[in-house]
C-alpha positions in Angstrom: -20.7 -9.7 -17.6 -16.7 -9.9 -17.8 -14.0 -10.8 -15.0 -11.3 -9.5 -14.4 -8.3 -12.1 -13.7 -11.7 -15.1 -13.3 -13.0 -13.3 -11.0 -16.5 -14.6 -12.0 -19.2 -13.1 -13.2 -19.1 -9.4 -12.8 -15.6 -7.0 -11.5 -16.6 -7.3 -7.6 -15.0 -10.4 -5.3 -18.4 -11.4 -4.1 -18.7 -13.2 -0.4 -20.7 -16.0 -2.0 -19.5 -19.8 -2.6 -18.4 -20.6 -6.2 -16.6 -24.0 -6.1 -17.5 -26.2 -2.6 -14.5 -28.9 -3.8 -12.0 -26.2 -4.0 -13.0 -24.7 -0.4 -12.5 -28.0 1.0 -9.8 -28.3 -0.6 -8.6 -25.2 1.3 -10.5 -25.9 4.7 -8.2 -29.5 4.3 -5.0 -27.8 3.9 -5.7 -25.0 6.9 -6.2 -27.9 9.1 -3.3 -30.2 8.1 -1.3 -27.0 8.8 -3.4 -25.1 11.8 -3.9 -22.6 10.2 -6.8 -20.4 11.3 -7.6 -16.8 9.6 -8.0 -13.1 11.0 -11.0 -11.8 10.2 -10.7 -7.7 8.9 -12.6 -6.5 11.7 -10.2 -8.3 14.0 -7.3 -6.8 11.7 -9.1 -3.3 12.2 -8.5 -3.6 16.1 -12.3 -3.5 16.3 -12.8 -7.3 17.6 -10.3 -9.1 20.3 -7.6 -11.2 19.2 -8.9 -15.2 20.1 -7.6 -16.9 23.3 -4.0 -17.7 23.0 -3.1 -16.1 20.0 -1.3 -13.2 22.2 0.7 -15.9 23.9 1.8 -17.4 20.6 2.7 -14.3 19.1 5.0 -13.7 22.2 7.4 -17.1 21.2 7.1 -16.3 17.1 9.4 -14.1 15.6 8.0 -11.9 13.2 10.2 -12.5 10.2 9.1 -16.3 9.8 6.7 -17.8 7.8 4.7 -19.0 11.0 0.7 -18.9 10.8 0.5 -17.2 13.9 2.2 -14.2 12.0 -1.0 -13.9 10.3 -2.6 -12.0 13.3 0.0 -9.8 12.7 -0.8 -8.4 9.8 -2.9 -4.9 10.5 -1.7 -1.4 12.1 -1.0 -2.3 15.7 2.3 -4.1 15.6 4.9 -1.9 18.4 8.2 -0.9 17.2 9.7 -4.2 18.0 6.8 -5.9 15.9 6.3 -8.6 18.2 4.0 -6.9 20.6 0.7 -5.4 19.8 -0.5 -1.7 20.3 -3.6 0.3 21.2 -2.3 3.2 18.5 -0.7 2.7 15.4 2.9 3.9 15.2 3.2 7.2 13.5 5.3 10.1 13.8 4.1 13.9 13.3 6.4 15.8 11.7 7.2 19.1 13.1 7.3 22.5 10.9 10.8 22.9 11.8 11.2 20.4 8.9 8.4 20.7 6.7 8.3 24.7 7.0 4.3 24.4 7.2 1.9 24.9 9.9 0.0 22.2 9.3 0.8 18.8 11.9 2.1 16.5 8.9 1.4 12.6 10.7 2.9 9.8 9.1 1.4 6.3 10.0 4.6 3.7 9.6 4.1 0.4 7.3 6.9 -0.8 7.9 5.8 -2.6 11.3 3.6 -4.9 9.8 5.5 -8.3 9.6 7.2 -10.6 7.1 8.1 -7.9 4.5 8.1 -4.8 7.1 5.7 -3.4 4.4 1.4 -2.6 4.4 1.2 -4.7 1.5 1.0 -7.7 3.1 -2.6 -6.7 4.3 -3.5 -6.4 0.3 -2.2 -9.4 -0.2 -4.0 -11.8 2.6 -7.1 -10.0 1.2 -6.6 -11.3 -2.0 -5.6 -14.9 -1.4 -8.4 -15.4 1.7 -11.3 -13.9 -0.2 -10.0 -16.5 -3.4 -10.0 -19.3 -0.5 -13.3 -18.4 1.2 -15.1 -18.7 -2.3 -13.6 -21.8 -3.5 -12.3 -19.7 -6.4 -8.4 -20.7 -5.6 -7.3 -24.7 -4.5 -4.4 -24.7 -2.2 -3.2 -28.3 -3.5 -3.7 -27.4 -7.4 -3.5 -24.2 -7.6 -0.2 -21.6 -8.1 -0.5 -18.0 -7.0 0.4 -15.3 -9.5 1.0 -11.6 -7.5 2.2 -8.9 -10.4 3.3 -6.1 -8.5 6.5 -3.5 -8.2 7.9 -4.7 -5.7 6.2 -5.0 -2.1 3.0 -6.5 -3.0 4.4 -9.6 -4.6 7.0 -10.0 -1.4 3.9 -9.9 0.9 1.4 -12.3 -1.6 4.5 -14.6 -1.7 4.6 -14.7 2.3 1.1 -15.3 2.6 1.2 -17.9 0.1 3.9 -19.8 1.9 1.9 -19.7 5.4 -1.5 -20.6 3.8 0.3 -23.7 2.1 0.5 -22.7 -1.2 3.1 -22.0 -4.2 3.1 -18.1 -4.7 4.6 -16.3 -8.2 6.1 -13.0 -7.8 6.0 -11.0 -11.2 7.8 -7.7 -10.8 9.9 -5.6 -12.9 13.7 -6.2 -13.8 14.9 -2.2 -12.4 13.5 -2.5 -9.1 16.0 -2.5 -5.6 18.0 -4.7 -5.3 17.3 -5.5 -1.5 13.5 -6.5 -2.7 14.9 -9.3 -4.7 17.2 -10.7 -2.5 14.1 -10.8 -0.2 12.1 -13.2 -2.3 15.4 -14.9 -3.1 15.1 -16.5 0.4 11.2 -17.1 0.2 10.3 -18.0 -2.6 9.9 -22.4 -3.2 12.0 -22.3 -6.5 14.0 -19.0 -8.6 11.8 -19.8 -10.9 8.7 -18.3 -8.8 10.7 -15.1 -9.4 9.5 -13.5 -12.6 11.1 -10.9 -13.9 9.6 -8.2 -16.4 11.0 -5.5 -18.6 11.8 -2.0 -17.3 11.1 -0.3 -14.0 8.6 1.2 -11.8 6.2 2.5 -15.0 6.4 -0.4 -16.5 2.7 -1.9 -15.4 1.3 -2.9 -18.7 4.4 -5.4 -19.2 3.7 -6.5 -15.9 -0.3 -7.3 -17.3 1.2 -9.0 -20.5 3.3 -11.4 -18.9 0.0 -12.3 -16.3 -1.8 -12.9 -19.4 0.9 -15.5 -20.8 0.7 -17.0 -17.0 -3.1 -17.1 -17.5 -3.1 -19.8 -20.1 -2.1 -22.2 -17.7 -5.4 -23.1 -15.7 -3.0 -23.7 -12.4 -1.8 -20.1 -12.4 -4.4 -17.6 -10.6 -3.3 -14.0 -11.3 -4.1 -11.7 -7.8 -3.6 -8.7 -9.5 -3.8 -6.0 -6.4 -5.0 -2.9 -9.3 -8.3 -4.5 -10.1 -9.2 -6.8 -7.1 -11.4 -4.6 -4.7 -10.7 -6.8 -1.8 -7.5 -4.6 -1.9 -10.1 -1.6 -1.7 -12.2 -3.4 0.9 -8.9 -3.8 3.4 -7.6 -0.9 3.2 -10.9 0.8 3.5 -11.7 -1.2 6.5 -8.2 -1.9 8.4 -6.0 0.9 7.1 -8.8 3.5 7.3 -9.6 2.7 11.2 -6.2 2.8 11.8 -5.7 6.4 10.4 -8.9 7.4 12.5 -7.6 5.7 15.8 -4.2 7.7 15.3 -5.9 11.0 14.6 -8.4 10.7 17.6 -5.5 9.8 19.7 -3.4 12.8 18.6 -2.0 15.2 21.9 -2.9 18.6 22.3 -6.5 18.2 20.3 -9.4 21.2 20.5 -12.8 21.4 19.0 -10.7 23.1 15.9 -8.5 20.1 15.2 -9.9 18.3 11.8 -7.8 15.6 9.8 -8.2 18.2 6.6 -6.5 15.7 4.6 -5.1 12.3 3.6 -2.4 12.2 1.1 -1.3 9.0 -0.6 0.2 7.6 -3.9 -1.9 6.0 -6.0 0.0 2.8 -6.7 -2.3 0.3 -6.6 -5.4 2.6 -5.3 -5.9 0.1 -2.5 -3.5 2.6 0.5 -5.8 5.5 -0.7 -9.1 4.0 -0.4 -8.4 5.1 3.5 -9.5 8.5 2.3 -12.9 7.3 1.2 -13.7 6.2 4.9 -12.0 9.4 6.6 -14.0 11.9 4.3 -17.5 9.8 5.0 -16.6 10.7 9.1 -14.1 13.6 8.8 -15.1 15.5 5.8 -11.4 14.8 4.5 -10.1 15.5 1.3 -8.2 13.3 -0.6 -4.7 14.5 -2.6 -3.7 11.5 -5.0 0.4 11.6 -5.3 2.1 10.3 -8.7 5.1 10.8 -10.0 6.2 13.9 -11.9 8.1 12.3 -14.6 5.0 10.3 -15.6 2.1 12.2 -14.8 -0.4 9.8 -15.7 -3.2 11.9 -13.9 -1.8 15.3 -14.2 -1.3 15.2 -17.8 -2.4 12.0 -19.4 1.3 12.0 -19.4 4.2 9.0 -19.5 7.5 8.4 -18.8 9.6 6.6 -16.2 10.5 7.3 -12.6 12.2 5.4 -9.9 9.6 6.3 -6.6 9.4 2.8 -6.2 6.0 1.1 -5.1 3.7 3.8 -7.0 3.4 2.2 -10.5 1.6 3.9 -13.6 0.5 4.6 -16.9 -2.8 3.4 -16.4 -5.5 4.3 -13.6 -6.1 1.1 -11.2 -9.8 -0.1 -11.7 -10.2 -0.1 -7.9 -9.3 3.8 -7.8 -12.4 5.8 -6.8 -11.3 8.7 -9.1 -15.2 10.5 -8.9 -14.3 11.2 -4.8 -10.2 12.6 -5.5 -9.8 16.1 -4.9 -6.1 16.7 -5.6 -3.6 15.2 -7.6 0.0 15.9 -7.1 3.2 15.5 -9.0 6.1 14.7 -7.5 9.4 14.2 -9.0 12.3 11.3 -8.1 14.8 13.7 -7.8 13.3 15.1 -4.7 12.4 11.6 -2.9 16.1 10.5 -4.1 17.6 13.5 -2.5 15.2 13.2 0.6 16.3 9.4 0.6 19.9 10.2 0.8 19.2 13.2 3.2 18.2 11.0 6.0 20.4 7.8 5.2 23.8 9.4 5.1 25.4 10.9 8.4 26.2 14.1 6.1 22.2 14.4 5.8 20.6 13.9 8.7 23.7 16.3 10.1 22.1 19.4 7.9 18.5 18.2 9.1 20.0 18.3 13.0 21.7 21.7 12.1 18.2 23.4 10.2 15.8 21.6 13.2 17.5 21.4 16.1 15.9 17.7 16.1 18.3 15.2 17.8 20.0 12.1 16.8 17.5 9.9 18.2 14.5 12.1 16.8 16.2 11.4 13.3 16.2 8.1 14.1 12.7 7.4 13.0 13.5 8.0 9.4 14.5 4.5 9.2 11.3 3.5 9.0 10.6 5.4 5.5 11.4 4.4 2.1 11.3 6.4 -1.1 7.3 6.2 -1.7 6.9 7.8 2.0 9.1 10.8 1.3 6.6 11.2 -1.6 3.7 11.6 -0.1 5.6 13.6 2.7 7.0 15.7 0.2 3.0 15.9 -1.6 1.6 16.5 2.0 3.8 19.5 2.4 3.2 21.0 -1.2 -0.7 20.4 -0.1 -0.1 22.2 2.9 1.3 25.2 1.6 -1.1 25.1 -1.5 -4.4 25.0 0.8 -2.4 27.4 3.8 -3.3 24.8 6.4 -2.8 26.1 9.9 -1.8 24.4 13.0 -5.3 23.2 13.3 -5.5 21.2 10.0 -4.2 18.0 10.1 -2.6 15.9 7.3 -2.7 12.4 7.3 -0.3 10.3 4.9 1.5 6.8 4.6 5.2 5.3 4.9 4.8 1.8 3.1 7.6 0.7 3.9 11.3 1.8 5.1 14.5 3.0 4.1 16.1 -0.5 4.7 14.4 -1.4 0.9 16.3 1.5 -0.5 19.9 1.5 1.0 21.3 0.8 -2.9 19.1 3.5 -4.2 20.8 6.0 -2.1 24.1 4.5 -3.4 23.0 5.0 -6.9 21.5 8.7 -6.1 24.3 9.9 -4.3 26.5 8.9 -8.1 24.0 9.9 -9.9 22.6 13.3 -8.5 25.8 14.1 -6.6 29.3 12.6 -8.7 31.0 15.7 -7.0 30.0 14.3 -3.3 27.3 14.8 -1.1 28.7 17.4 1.9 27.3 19.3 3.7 26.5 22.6 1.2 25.2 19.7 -1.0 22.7 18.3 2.4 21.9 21.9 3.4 20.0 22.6 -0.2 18.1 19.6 -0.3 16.8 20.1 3.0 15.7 23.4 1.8 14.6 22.7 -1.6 12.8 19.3 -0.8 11.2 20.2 2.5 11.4 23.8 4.2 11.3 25.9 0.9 8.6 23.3 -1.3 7.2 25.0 -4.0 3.5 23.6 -4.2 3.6 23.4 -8.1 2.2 20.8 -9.7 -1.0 20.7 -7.0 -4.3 19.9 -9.2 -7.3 20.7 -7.2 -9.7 19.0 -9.2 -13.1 19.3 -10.5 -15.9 17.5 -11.8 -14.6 18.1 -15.4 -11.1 16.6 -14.1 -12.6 13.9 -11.9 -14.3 12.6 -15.2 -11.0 13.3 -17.5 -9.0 10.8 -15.3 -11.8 8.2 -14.6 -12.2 7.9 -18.6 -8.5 7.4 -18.7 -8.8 4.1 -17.4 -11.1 2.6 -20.0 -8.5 2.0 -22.0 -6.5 -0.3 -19.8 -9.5 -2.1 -18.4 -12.5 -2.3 -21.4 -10.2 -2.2 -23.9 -7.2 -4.1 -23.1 -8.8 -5.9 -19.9 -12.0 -7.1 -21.3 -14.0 -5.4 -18.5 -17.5 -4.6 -19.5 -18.3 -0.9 -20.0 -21.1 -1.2 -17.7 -19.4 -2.7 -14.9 -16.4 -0.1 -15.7 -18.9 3.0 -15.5 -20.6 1.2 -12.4 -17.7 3.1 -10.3 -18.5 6.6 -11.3 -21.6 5.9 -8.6 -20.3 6.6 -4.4 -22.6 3.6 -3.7 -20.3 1.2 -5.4 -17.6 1.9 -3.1 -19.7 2.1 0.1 -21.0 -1.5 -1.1 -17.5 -2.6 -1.6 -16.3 -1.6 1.9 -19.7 -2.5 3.8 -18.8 -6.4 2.2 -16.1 -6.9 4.9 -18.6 -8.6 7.6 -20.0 -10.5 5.0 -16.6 -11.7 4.4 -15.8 -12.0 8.2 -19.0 -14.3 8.4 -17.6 -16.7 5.9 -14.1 -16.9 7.6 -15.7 -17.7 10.9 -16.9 -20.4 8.9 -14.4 -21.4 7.7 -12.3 -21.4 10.8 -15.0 -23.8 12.6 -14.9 -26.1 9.8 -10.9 -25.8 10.3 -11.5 -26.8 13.9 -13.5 -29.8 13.4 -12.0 -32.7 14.1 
């Protein structure tokens, strides 16, 4: 049996010891720093918070790289992201935008703390899971995160709090406001990696990992085949999505969350689906971009929908349970970006809604991947004629505050005549009120099996997985295994928090 990025034996993360030294290692370094670890059900808002930790997280400002920030990473974090919530904020999204009947409900990443992105959950996954095992030593080893963008920002936060060096590999094209970010956290420049290209650009990210590789102090946490990533989001992001729904005004008997929409990215976000359709009955639209329809087409290209990077099919994506895929194109989440962050945008959306100044206000708190899945929520919509009854559930990673330069660069690039307000009023039409649902796949078993064998050629052939381990994922009882590890791993960071506590 292969590994994936020394894993071990095997693709899965398994909640078993591998090296005792190097978890004592990391049981050392928590205590010299006290430093004591979540568990996921606690991050799920299914198990109280420990004595004291509310009144810490009253004092610590959720920008720093404090330990106690760590209980601040999951769904419940209030608008000013200090305080903690019974309901995950979210914003439903009335037809007088979208133009659909169907409640579209947007759960908001960007309250999570540190990079005011989900990712950070992915990321704390990754490294804990590495610590727990003895598979990753604090005071040897260097942290590798290969990501677009968010995902490295949140590994490089989580390395700093759990007392480690962290590497952020990420491509040259992406916003400018992501690198100046890990320009003030990272421990030297050099932790900031740069790779060719932009957003589709994955497999350069994968080559330069490998170079990293060779050195035995570099571990590579690479978020598209580590199903720890699947396991959180399954678990935390999941519960969340069920807590919002249940929680959701004006309910009947006829409500149902029809649907959860999310880019694929990473395929750790849509694993969230998997638990809603086991207790819902919810079907899952997977969102790439139109310019590179990996899915759709078997397609390439390049796109700038920033945090959904492609060309290949993650090896944590449970492709046998999808049943959409939609293709969106850059053009509309560029427009929709520079709808809502220029005064002559959200103007036309006041003027076509009737929605105030302060209602607008939330769009803030949504970046460039969020207006695609809003935009692929609404195409869904129309495609399937939801009613007022059928509920659709997607994600905001993160907020417009990452893309503030991308609407520079859209509004020269789509718009060198200006952006007025003829120019707002027809992308409020054409990119929400008047969506055309092309490019909606509603796939069968013949497609389901098309994109699954797509990946064998990143991971068996270019990744060294073996083809049994790779074909192991077809089966639903993989996944449920996958998510059903998280007390197993919750049992071994009890552990490792009494051994933390020892004196």
């Amino acid at each position: 049996m292969s590994g994936v990025d020394g894993a071990g034996s095997g693709i899965l993360e398994k909640a078993e010891l591998v090296d005792a030294r190097a978890r004592a290692a990391a049981v050392g370094r928590a205590r010299e720093r006290g430093t004591l670890l979540p568990t996921f059900a606690q991050l799920a808002g299914e198990a109280p918070l420990p004595e004291g930790v509310a009144e810490r997280l009253a004092v610590t400002d959720p920008d720093t790289a404090d330990a106690a920030n760590l209980w601040r990473v999951h769904w419940f974090n209030g608008a000013d992201r200090k305080s903690r919530v019974e309901i995950p904020q979210s914003v439903t999204l009335p037809k007088a935008l979208t133009g659909v009947d169907a409640p579209i409900v947007v759960l908001l990443g960007s309250r999570f703390p540190m990079i005011g992105a989900h990712k950070v959950l992915p990321a704390y996954a990754g490294l804990v899971c590495r610590l727990l095992t003895g598979q990753f030593d604090p005071t040897h080893h260097r942290a590798v995160w290969p990501s677009t963008g968010n995902y490295c920002r949140g590994g490089v936060a989580i390395s700093r709090i759990l007392g480690c060096d962290g590497v952020a590999v990420l491509p040259e094209g992406m916003s400018r406001e992501r690198y100046d970010w890990l320009g003030r956290w990272v421990a030297d420049p050099s932790h900031i990696v740069r790779t060719v290209g932009t957003e589709s650009n994955v497999k350069e990210i994968y080559d330069k990992c490998a170079e990293l590789a060779r050195e035995a102090q570099n571990v590579i946490l690479n978020q598209f085949s580590s199903f720890s990533n699947y396991m959180a989001h399954n678990v935390c992001t999941g519960r969340a999505c069920e807590r919002v729904f249940t929680s959701m005004p004006g309910m009947t008997e006829k409500t149902r969350l029809a649907a959860f929409v999310s880019a694929t990215g990473s395929a750790g976000t849509i694993a969230a689906g998997d638990r809603l359709k086991e207790r819902y009955g919810t079907r899952i639209a997977a969102v790439e971009a139109l310019e590179c329809p990996t899915m759709l087409e078997n397609g390439y290209g390049e796109h700038n929908i920033q945090g959904i990077g492609d060309k290949h099919v993650p090896l944590i994506q449970n492709v046998m349970n999808m049943d959409f895929v939609i293709g969106i194109s850059d053009r509309v989440t560029d427009r929709l970006n520079l709808l809502f962050s220029t005064e002559e945008g959200r103007a036309a959306v006041r003027r076509h809604t009737g929605l105030d100044a302060e209602a607008l206000e939330i769009f803030s708190e949504i970046g460039i991947s969020g207006f695609a899945n809003i935009a692929a929520a609404i195409k869904l919509a129309r495609y399937m004629n939801y009613g007022p009854d059928d509920v659709v559930m997607t994600i905001a990673t993160d907020s417009a505050r990452l893309y503030a330069t991308e609407a520079d660069g859209a509004r020269q690039k789509l718009f060198p005549e200006g952006f007025g307000p003829a120019e707002a009023d027809r992308v409020f039409l054409s990119d929400l009120a008047e969506l055309t649902p092309e490019h909606v796949l509603e796939l069968g078993q013949p497609d389901r099996r098309r994109i699954f064998n797509l990946g064998y050629y990143t991971w068996v052939e270019q990744q060294g997985v073996d083809v049994e381990d790779f074909d192991a994922r077809k089966d639903q009882a993989f996944w449920k295994g996958v998510a059903a590890s998280a007390p197993l791993w919750d049992a071994m960071i009890s552990d490792f928090n009494a051994e933390v506590q020892l004196n």
